[in-house]
RODO-2510 file (C-alpha; in nm, 4 decimals, decimal comma):
residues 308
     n   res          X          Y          Z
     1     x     2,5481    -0,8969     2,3351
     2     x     2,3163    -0,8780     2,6171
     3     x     1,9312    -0,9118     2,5960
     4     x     1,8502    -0,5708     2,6753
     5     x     2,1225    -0,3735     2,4687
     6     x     2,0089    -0,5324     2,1640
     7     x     1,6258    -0,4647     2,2616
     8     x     1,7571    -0,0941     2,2566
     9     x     1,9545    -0,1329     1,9057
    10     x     1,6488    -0,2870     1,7418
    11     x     1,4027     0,0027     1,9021
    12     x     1,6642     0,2627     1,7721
    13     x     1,6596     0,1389     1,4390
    14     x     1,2539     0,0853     1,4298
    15     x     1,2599     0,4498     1,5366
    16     x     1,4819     0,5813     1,2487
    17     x     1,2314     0,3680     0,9940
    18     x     0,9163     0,5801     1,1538
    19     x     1,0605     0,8821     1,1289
    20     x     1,0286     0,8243     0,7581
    21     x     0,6591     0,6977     0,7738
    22     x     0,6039     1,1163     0,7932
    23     x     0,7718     1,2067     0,4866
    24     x     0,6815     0,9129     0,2999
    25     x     0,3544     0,9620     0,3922
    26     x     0,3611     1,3399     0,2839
    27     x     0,5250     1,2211    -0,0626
    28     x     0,2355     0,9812    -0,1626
    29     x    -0,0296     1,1468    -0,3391
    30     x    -0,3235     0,9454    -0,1364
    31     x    -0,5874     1,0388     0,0742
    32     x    -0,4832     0,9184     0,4048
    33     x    -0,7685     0,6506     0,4189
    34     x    -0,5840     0,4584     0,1790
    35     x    -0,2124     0,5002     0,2442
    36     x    -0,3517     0,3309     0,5824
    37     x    -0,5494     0,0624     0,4490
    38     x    -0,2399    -0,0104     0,1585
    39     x     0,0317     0,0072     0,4401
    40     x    -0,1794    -0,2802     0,6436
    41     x    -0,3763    -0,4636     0,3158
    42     x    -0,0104    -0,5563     0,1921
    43     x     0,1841    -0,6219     0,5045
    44     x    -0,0843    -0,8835     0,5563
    45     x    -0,0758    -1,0223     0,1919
    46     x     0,2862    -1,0491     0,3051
    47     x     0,2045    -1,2617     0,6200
    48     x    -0,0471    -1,4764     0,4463
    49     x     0,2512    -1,6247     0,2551
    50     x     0,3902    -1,7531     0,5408
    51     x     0,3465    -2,0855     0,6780
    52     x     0,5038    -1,9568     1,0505
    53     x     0,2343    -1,6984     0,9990
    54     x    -0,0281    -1,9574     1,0175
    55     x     0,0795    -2,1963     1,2292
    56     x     0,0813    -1,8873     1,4951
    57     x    -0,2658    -1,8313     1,4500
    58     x    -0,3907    -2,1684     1,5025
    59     x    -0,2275    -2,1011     1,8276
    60     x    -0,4680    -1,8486     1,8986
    61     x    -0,7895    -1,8922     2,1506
    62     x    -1,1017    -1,7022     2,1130
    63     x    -1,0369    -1,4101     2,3435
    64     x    -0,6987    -1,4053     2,1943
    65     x    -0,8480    -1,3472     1,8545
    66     x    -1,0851    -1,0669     1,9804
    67     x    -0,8002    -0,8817     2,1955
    68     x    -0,5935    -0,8629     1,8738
    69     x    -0,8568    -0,7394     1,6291
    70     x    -0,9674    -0,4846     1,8740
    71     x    -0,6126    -0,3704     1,9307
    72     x    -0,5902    -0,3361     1,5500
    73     x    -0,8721    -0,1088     1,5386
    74     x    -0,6676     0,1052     1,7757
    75     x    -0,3617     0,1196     1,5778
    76     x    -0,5294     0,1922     1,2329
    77     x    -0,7006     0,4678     1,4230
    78     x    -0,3839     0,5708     1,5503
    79     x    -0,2320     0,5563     1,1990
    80     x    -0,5559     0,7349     0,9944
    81     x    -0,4883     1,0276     1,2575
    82     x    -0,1508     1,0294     1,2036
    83     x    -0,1301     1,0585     0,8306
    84     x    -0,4193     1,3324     0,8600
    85     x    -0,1582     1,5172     1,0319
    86     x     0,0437     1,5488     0,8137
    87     x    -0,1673     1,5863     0,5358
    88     x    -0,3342     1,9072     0,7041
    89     x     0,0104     2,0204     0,8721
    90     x     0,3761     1,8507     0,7114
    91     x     0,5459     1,5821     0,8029
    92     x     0,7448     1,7554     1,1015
    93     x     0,4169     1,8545     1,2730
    94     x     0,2465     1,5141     1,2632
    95     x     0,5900     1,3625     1,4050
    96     x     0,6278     1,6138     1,6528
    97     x     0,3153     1,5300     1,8013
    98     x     0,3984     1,1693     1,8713
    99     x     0,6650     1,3238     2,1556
   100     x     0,3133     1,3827     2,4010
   101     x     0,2502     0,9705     2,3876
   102     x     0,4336     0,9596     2,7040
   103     x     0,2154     1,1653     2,8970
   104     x    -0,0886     0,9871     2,7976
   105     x     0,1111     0,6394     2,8699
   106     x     0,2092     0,7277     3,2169
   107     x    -0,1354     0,7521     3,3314
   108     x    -0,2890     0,4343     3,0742
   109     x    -0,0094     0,1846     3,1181
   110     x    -0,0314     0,1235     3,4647
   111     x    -0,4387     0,0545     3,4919
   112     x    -0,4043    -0,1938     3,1720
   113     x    -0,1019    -0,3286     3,2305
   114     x    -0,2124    -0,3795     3,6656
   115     x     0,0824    -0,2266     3,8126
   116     x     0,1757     0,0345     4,0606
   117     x     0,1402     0,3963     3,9211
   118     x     0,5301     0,5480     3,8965
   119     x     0,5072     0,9511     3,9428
   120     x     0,8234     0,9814     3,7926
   121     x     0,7142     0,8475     3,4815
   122     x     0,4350     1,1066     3,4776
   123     x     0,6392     1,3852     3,6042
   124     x     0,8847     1,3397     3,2935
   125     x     0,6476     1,2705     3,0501
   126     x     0,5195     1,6044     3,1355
   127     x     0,8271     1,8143     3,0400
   128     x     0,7514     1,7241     2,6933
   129     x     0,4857     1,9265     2,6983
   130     x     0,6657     2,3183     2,6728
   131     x     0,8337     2,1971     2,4472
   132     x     0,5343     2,0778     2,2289
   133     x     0,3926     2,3930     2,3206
   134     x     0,6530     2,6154     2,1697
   135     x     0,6275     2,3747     1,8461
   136     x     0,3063     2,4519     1,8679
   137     x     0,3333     2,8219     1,8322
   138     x     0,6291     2,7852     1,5500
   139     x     0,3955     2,6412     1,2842
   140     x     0,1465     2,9164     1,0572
   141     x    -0,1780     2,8634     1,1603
   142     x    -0,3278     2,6997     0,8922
   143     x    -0,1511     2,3592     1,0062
   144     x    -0,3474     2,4052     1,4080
   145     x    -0,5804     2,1647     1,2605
   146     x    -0,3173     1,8967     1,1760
   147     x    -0,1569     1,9473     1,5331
   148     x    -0,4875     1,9024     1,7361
   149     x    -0,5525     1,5608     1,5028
   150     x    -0,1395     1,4952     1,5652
   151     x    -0,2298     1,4949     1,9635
   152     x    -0,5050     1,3028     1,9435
   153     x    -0,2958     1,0171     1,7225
   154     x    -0,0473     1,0429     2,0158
   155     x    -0,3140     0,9784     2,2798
   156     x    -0,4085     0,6489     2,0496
   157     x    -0,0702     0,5574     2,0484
   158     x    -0,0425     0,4991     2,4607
   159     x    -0,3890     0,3310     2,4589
   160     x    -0,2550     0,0937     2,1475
   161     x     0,1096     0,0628     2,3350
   162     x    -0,0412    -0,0110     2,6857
   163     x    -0,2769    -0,2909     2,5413
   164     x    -0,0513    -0,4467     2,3329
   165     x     0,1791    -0,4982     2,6030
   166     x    -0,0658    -0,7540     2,7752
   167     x    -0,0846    -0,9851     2,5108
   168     x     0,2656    -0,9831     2,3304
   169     x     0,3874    -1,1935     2,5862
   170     x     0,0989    -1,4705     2,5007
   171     x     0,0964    -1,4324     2,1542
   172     x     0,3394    -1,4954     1,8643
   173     x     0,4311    -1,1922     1,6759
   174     x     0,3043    -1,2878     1,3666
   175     x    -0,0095    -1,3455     1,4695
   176     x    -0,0692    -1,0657     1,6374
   177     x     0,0303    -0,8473     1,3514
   178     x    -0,1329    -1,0520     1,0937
   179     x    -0,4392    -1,0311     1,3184
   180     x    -0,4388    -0,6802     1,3770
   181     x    -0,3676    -0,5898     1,0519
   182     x    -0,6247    -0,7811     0,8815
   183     x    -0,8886    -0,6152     1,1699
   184     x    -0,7316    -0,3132     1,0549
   185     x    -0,8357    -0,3377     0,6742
   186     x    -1,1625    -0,4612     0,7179
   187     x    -1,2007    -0,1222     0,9827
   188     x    -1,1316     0,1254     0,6982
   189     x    -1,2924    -0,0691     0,4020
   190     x    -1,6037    -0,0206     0,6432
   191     x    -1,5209     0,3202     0,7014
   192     x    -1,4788     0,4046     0,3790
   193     x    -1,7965     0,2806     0,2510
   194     x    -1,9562     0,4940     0,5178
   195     x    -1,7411     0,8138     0,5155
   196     x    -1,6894     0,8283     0,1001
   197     x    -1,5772     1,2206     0,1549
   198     x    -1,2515     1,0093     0,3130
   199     x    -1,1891     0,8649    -0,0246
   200     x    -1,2106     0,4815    -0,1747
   201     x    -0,9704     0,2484     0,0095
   202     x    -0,8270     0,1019    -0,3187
   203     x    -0,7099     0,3938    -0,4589
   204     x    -0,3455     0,3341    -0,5818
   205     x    -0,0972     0,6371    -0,5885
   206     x     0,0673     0,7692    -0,9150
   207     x     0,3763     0,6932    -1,0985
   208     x     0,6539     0,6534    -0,8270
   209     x     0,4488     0,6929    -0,5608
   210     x     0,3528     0,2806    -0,5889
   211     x     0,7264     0,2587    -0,5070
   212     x     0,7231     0,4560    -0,2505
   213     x     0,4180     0,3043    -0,0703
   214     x     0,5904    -0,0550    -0,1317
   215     x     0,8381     0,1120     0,0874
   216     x     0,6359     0,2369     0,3526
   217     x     0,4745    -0,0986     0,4065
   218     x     0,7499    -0,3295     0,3486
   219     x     1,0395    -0,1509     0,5276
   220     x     0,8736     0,1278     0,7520
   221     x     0,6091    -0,1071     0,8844
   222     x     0,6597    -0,5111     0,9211
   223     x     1,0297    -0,4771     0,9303
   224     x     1,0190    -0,2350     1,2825
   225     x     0,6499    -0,3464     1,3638
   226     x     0,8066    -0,7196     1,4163
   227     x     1,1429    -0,6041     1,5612
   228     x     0,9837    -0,4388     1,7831
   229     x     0,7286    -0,7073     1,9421
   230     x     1,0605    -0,8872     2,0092
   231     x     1,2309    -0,5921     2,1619
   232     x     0,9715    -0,5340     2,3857
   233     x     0,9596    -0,8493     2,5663
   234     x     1,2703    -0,6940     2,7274
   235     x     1,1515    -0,3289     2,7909
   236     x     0,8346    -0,1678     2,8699
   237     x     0,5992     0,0509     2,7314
   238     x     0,6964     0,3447     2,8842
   239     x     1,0968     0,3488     2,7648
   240     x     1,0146     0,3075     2,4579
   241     x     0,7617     0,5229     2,4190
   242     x     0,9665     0,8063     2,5629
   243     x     1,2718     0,7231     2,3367
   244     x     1,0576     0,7163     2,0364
   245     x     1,0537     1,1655     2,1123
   246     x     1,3801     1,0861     1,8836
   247     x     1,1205     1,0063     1,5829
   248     x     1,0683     1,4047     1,5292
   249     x     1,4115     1,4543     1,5122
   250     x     1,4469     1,1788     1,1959
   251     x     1,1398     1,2915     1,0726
   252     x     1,2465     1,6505     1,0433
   253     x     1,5729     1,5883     0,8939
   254     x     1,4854     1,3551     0,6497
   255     x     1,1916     1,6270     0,5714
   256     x     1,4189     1,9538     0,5666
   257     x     1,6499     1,7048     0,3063
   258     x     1,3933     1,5600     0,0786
   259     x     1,0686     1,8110     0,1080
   260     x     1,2399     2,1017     0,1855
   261     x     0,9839     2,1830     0,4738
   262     x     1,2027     2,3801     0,6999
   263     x     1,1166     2,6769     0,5031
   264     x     0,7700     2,6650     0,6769
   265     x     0,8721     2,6372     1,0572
   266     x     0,9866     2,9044     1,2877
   267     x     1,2637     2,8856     1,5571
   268     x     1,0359     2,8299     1,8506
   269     x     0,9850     2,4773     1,6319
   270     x     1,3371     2,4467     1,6664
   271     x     1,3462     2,5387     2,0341
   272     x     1,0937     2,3069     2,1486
   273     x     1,2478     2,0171     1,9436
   274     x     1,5593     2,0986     2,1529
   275     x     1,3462     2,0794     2,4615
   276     x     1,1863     1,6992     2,3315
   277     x     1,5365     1,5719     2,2857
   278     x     1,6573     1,7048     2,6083
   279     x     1,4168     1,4862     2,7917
   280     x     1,5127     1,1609     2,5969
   281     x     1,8232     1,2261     2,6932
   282     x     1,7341     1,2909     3,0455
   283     x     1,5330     0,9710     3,0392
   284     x     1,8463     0,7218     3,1492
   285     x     1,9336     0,8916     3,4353
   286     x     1,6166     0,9454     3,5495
   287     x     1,4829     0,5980     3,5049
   288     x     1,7748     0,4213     3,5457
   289     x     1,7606     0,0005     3,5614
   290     x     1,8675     0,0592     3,8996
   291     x     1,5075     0,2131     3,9599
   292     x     1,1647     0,0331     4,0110
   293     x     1,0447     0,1840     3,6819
   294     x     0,7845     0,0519     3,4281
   295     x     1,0237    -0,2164     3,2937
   296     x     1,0853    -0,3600     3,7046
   297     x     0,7108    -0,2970     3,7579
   298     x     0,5617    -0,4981     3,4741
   299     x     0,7866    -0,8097     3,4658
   300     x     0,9256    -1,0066     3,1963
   301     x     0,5322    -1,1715     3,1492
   302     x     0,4603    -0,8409     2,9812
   303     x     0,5491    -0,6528     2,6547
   304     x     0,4051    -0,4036     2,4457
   305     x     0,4007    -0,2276     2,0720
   306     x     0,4348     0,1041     1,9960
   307     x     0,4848     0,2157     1,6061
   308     x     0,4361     0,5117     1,4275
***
């Protein structure tokens, strides 16, 4: 199988395991502080018991080190926001809102990453946005507040994406998650200490809810986090972050199964999913590998992360 078909099977299947961060993250009965700081706290227990884990980080310079746990701090950010969401709106909302990362990566990616600005990227990333618009307006108004917090996770995501993808190429996998995980932690213990209305970091859920958060961090975040670092020494930020608009579309079907939540949304919800998913779809054609897209532009030196 060639290199970049099976960089966009393994970014496929990482997207099918975010779409159930959402709902997992709406089943577990934990302030979002600490479904975060859980998620990353035992992914890196994980990596500690690794001995590839640690021979990657001895690999590591100084800088190195410092880009990593910065980036970290981004993507727990990105995550705290994220779970908010859906706390304060559903699951369907919060995953909804991940669809306007490509807008916000079309401008980012090329001043971090130091290439040419593509217009086309921009110009499709913007057609995402009647159809977020019309989500927008098919949710009852006491979930605005999770959709406004939802954007803003989307805008950390393309900051997150677009640094990541000048150091993946440098940097082993592992130690870059271990890395930004652990920075991640320490970021919300801090934060938590400081912010106690946000809840105590340690706070374990109840009953089958442990299960569930083994889950989460296990399968829905160092199995895709990991495939995806390799995947994306073959693509660049930008597809991926423009095929992840599919994410909604697992989140909200694995919601209307197991929370029951289309019962809450109104068709113009619907309509503007339709519109999302007609822009992924619109994606190969327009940025075919023909074209001198983001992929052509940034080289094979460059790579990049984007979870959910």
């Amino acid at each position: 199988m060639p290199a970049l078909t099976r960089a966009r099977l393994q970014i496929h299947f990482c997207i099918l395991l975010w779409g159930l961060t959402a709902v997992l993250g709406r089943m577990i009965d934990i302030p979002a502080l600490a479904l975060v700081w859980w998620r990353m706290s035992l992914v890196v227990l994980a990596l500690v018991m690794l001995p590839a884990t640690w021979r990657a980080l001895r690999t590591l310079q100084r800088r190195q080190w410092a880009a990593c746990a910065g980036i970290g701090v981004l993507v727990t950010l990105h995550w705290l926001s994220f779970y908010l969401a859906v706390k304060l709106a559903d699951a369907s909302v919060a995953a909804t809102c991940i669809a306007l990362g490509p807008a916000f990566l079309a401008l980012i990616e090329p001043w971090i990453a130091q290439r040419p600005f593509n217009p086309r990227e921009l110009l499709l990333s913007l057609l995402v946005i009647p159809g977020v618009v019309l989500v927008a307006g098919g949710i009852p108004s006491g979930m605005h507040a999770g959709l406004l917090i939802g954007i803003v996770s989307a805008a950390l995501i393309a900051v997150f994406s677009a640094c990541n993808k000048r150091v993946t190429s440098q940097i082993p996998a592992l130690a870059i998650t271990g890395v930004e995980f652990t920075a991640g932690s320490l970021c919300l213990s801090v934060l938590s200490l400081l912010a106690p209305g946000m809840g105590t970091f340690w706070q374990w859920p109840q009953g089958h809810g442990g299960l569930l958060l083994l889950g989460l961090a296990f399968g829905c975040t160092l199995l895709p986090y990991l495939l995806a670092l390799v995947a994306l020494r073959q693509l660049s930020a930008f597809e991926v972050q423009i095929t992840t608009n599919l994410e909604p579309i697992y989140a909200i079907v694995l919601a209307a199964l197991l929370l029951h939540e289309q019962q809450h949304l109104r068709p113009g919800f619907y309509l503007g999913l339709i519109l999302i998913v007609g822009v992924v779809a619109l994606q190969p054609l327009w940025l075919r590998p023909g074209r001198p897209h983001a992929a052509a532009a940034a080289g094979t030196a460059e790579s990049g992360l984007p979870p959910a």
